[in-house]
Rosetta silent file (secondary structure, phi, psi, omega in degrees, C-alpha in Angstrom):
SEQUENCE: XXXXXXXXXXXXXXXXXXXXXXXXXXXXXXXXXXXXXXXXXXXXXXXXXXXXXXXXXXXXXXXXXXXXXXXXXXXXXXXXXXX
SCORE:     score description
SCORE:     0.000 S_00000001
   1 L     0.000  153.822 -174.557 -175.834  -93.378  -80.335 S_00000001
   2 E  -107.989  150.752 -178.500 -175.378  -90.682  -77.647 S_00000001
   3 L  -150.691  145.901 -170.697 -176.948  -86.965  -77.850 S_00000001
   4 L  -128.794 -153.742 -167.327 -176.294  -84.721  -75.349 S_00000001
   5 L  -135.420  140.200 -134.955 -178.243  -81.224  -75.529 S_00000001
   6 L   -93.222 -164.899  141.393 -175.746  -77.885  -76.705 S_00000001
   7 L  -102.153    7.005  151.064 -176.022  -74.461  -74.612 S_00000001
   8 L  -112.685   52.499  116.856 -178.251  -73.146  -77.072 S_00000001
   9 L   113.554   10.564  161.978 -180.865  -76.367  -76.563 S_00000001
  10 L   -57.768  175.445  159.071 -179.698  -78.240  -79.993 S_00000001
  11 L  -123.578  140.491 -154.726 -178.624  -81.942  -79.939 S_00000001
  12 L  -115.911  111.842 -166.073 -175.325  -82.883  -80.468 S_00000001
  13 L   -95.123  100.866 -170.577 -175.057  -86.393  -81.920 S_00000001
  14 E   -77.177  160.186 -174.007 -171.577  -88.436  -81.303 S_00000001
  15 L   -54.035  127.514  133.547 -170.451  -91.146  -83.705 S_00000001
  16 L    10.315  124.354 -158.938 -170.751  -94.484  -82.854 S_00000001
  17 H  -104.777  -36.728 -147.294 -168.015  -95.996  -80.839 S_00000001
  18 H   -84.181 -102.440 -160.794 -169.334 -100.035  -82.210 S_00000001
  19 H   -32.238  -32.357  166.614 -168.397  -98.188  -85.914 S_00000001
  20 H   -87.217    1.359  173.043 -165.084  -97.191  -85.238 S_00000001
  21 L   -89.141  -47.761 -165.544 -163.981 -100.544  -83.747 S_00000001
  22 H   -56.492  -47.153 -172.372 -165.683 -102.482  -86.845 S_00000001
  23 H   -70.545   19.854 -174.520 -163.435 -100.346  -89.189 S_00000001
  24 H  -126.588  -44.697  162.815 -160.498 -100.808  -87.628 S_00000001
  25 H   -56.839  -42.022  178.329 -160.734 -104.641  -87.331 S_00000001
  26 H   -70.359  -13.992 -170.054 -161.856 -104.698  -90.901 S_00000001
  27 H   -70.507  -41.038  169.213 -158.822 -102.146  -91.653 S_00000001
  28 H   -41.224  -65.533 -154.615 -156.402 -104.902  -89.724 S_00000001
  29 H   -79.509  -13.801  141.959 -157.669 -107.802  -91.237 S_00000001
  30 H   -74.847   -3.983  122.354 -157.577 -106.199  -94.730 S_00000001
  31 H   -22.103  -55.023 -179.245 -153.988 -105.357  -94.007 S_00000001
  32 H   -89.825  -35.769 -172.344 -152.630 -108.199  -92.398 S_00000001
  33 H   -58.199  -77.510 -149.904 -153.988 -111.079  -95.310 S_00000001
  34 H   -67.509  -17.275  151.708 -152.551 -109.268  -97.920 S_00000001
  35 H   -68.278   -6.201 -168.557 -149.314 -108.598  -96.111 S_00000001
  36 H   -98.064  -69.898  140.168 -148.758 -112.224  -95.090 S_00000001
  37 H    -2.671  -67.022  154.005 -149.315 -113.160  -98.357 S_00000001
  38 H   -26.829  -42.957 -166.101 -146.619 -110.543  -99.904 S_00000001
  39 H   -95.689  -31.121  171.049 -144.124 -112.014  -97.353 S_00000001
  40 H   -53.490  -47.758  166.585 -144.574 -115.502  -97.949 S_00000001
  41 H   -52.927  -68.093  167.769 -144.373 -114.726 -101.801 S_00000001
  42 H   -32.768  -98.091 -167.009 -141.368 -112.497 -101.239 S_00000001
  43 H   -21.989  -76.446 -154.552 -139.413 -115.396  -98.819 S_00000001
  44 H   -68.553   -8.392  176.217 -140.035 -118.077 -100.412 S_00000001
  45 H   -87.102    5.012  179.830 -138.828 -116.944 -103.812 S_00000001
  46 L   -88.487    7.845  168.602 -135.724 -116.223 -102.199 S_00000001
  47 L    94.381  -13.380 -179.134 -135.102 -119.974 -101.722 S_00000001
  48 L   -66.931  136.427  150.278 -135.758 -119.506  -97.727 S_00000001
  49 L  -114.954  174.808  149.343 -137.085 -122.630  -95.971 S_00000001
  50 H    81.277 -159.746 -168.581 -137.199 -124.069  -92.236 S_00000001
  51 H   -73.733  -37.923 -166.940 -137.089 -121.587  -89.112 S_00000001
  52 H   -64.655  -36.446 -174.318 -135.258 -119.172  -91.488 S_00000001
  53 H   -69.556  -41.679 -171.626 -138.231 -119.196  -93.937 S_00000001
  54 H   -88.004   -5.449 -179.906 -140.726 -118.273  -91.209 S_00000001
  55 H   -99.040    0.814 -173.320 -138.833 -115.733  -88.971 S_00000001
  56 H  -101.063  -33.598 -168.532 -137.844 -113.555  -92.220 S_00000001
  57 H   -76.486  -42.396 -177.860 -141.631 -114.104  -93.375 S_00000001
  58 H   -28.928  -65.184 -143.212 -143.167 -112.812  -89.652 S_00000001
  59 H   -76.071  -37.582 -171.021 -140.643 -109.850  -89.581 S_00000001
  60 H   -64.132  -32.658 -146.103 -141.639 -108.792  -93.643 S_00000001
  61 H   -75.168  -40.294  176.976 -145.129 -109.484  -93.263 S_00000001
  62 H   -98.696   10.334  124.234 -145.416 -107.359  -90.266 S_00000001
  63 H    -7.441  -98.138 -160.633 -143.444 -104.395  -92.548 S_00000001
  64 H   -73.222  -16.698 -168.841 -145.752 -104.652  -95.243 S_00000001
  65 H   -89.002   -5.427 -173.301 -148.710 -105.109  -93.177 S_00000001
  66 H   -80.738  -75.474 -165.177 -148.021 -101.651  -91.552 S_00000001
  67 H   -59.771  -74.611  160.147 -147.481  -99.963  -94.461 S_00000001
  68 H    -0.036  -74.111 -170.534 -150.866 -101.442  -96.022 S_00000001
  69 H   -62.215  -31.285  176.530 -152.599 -100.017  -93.172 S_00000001
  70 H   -70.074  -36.303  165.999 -151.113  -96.730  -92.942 S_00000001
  71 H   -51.160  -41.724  169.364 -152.332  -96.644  -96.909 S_00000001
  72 H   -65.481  -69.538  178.334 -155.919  -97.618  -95.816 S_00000001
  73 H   -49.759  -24.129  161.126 -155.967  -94.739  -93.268 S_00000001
  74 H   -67.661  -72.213 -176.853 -155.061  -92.397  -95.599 S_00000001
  75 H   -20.385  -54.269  166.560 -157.256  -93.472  -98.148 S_00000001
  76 H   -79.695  -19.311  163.468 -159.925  -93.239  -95.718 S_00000001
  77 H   -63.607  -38.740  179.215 -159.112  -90.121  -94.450 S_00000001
  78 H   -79.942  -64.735  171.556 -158.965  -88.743  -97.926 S_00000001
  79 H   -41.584  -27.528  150.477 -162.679  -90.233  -99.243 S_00000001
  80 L   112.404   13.485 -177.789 -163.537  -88.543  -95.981 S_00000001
  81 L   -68.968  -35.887  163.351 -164.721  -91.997  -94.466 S_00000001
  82 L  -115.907  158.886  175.628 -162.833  -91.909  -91.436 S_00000001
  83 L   -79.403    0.000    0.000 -161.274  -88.947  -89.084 S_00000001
């Protein structure tokens, strides 16, 4: 962690740079499973196979995996976990 010294001689401690990269990979990778997952379920009950089945699941997956994530950053913004 870095501390730098105020103008009136406190120390000012910044956050960890290592901690906001870990949360952000884990914020992906809980994101991306469970969207990939959605869109596979979703395709395939539509009957898709072949090239068709995997370019409709890519395009949902990375949708829902958006929207997932934008839901974790709120979430953590609201418990107050993240900025």
């Amino acid at each position: 962690m870095m501390t730098i010294r105020d103008a009136s001689g406190s120390y000012v401690h910044f956050p960890s740079p290592m901690k906001f990269y870990l949360y952000s990979i884990l914020a992906i990778a809980a994101s991306a499973v469970p969207g990939t997952v959605l869109a596979w379920l979703t395709t395939t009950s539509f009957g898709l196979t072949g090239v068709v089945l995997a370019l409709a699941t890519a395009a949902l997956a990375m949708v829902l995996s958006v929207a997932i994530f934008a839901g974790l950053i709120a979430t953590g913004r609201a418990l107050k976990i993240t900025r």
